[in-house]
C-alpha positions as a Markdown table, in Angstrom:
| # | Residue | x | y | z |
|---|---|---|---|---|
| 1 | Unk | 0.0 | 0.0 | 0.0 |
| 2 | Unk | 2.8 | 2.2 | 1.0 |
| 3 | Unk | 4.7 | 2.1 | -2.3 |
| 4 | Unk | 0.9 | 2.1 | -4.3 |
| 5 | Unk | 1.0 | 5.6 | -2.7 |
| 6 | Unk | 4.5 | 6.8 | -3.2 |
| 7 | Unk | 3.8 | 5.9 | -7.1 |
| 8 | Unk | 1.0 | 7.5 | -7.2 |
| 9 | Unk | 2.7 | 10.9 | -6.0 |
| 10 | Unk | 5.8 | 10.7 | -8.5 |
| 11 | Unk | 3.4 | 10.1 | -11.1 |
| 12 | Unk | 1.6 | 13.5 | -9.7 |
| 13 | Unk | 4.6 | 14.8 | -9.6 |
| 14 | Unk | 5.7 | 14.1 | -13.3 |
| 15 | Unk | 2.9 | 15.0 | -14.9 |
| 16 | Unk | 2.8 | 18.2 | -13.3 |
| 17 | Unk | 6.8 | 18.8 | -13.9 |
| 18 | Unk | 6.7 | 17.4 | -18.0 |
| 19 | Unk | 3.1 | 19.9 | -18.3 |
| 20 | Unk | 4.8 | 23.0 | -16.9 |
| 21 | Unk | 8.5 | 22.5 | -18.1 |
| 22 | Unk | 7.1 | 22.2 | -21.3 |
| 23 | Unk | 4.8 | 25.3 | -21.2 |
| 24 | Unk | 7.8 | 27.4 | -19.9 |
| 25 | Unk | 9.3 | 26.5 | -23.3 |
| 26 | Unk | 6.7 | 27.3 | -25.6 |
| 27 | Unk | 6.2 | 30.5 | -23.3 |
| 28 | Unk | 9.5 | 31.3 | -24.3 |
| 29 | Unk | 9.6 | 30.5 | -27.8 |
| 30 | Unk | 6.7 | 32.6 | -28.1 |
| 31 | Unk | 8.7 | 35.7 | -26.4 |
| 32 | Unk | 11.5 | 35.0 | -28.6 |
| 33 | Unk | 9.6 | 35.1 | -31.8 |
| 34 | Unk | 6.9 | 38.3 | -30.7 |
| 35 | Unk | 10.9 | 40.2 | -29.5 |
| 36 | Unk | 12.1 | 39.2 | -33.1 |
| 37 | Unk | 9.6 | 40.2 | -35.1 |
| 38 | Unk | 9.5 | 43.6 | -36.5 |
| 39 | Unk | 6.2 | 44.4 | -35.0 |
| 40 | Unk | 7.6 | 45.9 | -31.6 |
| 41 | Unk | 9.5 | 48.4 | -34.1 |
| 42 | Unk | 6.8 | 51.0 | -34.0 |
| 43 | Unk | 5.5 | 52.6 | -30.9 |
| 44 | Unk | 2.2 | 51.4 | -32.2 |
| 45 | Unk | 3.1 | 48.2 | -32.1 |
| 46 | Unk | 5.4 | 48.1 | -29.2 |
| 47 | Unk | 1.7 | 49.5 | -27.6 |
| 48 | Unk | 0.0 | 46.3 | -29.0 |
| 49 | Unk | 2.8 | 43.7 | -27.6 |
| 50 | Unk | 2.5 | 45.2 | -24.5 |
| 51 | Unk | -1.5 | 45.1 | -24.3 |
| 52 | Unk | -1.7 | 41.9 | -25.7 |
| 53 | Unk | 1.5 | 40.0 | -24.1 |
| 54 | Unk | -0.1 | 38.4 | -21.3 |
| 55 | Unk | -2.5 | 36.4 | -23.2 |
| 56 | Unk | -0.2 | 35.0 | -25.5 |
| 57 | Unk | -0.1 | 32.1 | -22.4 |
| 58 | Unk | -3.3 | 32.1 | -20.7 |
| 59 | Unk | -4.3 | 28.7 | -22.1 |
| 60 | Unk | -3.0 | 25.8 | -24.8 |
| 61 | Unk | -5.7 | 27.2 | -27.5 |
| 62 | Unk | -4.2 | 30.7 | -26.9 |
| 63 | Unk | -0.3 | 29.7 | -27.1 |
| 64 | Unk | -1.3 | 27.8 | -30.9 |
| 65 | Unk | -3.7 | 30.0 | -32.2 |
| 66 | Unk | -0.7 | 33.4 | -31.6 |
| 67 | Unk | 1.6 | 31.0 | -32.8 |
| 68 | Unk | -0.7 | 30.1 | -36.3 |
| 69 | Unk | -1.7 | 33.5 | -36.4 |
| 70 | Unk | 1.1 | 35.8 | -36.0 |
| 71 | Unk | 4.1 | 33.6 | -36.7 |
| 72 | Unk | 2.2 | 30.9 | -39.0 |
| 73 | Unk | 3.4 | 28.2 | -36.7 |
| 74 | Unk | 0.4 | 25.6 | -37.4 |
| 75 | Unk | 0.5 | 22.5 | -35.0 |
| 76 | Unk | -2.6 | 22.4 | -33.2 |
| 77 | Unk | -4.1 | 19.3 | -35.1 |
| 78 | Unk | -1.0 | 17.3 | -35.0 |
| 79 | Unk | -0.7 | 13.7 | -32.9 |
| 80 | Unk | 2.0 | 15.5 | -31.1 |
| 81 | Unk | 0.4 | 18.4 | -30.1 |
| 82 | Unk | -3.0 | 16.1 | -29.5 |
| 83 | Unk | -1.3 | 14.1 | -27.4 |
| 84 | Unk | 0.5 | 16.5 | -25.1 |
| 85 | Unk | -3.1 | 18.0 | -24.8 |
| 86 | Unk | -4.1 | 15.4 | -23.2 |
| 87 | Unk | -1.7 | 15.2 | -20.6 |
| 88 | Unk | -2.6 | 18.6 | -20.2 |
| 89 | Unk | -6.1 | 17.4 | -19.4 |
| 90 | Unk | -4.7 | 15.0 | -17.2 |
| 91 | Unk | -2.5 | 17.4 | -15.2 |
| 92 | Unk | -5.8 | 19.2 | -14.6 |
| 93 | Unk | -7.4 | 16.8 | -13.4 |
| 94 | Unk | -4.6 | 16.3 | -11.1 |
| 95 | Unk | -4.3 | 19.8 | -9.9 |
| 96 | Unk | -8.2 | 21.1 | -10.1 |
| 97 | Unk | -9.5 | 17.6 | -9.1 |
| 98 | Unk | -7.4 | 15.6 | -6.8 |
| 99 | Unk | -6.9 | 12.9 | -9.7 |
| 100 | Unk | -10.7 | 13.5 | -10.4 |
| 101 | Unk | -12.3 | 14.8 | -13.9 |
| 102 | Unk | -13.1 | 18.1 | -13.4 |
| 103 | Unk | -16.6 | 19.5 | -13.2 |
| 104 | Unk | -15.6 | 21.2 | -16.4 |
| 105 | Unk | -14.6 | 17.9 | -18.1 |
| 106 | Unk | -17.8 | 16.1 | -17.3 |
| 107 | Unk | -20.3 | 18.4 | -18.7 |
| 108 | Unk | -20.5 | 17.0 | -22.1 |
| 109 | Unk | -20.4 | 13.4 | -22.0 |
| 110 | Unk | -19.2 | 12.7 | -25.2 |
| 111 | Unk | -16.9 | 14.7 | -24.5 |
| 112 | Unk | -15.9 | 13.4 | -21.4 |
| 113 | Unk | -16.1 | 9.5 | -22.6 |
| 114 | Unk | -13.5 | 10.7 | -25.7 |
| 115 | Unk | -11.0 | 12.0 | -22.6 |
| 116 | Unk | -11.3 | 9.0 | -20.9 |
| 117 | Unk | -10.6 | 7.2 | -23.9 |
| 118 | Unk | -7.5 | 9.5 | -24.9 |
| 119 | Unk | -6.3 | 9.5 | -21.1 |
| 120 | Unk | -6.3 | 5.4 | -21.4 |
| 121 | Unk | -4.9 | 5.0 | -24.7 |
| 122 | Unk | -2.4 | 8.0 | -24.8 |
| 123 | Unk | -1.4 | 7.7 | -20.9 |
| 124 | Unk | -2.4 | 4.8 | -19.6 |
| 125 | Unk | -4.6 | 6.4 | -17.1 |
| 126 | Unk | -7.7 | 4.3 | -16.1 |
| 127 | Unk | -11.0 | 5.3 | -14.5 |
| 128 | Unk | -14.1 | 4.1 | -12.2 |
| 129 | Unk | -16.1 | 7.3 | -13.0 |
| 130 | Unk | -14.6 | 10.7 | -12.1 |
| 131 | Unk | -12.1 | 8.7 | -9.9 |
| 132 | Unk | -8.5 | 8.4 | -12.4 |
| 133 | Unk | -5.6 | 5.8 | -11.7 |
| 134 | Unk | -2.2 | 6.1 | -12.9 |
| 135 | Unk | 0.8 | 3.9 | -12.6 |
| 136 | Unk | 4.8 | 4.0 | -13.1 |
| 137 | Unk | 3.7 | 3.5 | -16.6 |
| 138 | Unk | 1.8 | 7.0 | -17.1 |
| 139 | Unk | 4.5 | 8.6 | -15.7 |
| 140 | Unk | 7.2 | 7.2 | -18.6 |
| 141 | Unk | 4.0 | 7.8 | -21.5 |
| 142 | Unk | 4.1 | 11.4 | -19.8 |
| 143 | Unk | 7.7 | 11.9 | -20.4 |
| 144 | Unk | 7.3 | 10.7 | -24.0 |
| 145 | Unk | 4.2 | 12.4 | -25.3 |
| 146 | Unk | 6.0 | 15.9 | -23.6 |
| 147 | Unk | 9.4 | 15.3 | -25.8 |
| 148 | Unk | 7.5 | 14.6 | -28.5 |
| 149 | Unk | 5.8 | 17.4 | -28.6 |
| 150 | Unk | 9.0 | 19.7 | -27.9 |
| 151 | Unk | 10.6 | 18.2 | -30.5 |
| 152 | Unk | 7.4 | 18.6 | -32.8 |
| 153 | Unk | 6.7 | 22.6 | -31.9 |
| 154 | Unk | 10.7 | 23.0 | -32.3 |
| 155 | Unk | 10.9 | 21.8 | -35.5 |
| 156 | Unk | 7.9 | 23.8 | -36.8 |
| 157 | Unk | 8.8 | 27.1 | -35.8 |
| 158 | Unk | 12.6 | 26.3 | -36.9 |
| 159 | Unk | 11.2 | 25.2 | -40.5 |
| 160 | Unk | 9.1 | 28.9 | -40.4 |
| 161 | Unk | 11.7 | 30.6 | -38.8 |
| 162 | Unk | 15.2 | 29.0 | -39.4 |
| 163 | Unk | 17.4 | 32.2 | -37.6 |
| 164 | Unk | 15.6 | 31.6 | -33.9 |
| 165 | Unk | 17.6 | 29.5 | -31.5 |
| 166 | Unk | 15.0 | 27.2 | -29.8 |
């Protein structure tokens, strides 16, 4: 029982370090490519960045739609970026509901039977209605979907923007 419970928590704990690592990434690839554009040149729209900056990471849809959008960065339909999307349900469900769906992700029930499929398939991350289980094994799947994606979003914006240093 004792170990059961210490696996649980490094799994907790991995999930939330891969979903956050890799959003302080993106975060900063986005910086890099808003500071190198040439868009901050003028004091309009230097005023524009500096209205709009903070939402450039206020959620997953925000952070790929500026990067489609302004820096024509399109990944938001790719099996990378799906995947990692799901751990980011996941790690929601591990921070907002104490390894619980969310009320938010059980008010559509198709919508909620498709994350419980995804969170199985993708993470290996089982469930007994709201209640979700995860093993040593979701934490490795974890690991892999997150470096996948890096190495996904990397290569996108180096292919549309071959002088930035991710």
């Amino acid at each position: 029982m004792a170990k059961q419970a210490y696996d649980g928590e490094a799994v907790r704990w991995t999930v939330l370090a891969c979903a956050t690592t890799v959003e302080a990434h993106v975060d900063r690839v986005v910086k890099e490519l808003v500071d190198g554009s040439d868009v901050s040149t003028s004091r309009f729209g230097g005023a524009l960045i500096s209205e709009v900056r903070s939402t450039l990471s206020q959620s997953w849809d925000r952070r790929l739609g500026w990067l489609d959008r302004g820096f024509d960065v399109s990944i938001a339909g790719t099996k990378e970026t799906q995947e990692f999307l799901t751990l980011i349900d996941f790690r929601n469900a591990v921070v907002h509901g104490n390894m619980q769906l969310t009320d938010i992700q059980v008010v559509k029930l198709e919508a909620m039977i498709d994350l419980k499929r995804r969170l199985r398939t993708i993470l290996d991350v089982h469930s007994a209605g709201r209640m979700l289980v995860a093993g040593v094994a979701t934490a490795m799947k974890a690991v892999r979907v997150s470096r996948a994606f890096v190495y996904s979003i990397d290569a996108a914006v180096i292919r549309r923007h071959p002088a930035l240093r991710v």
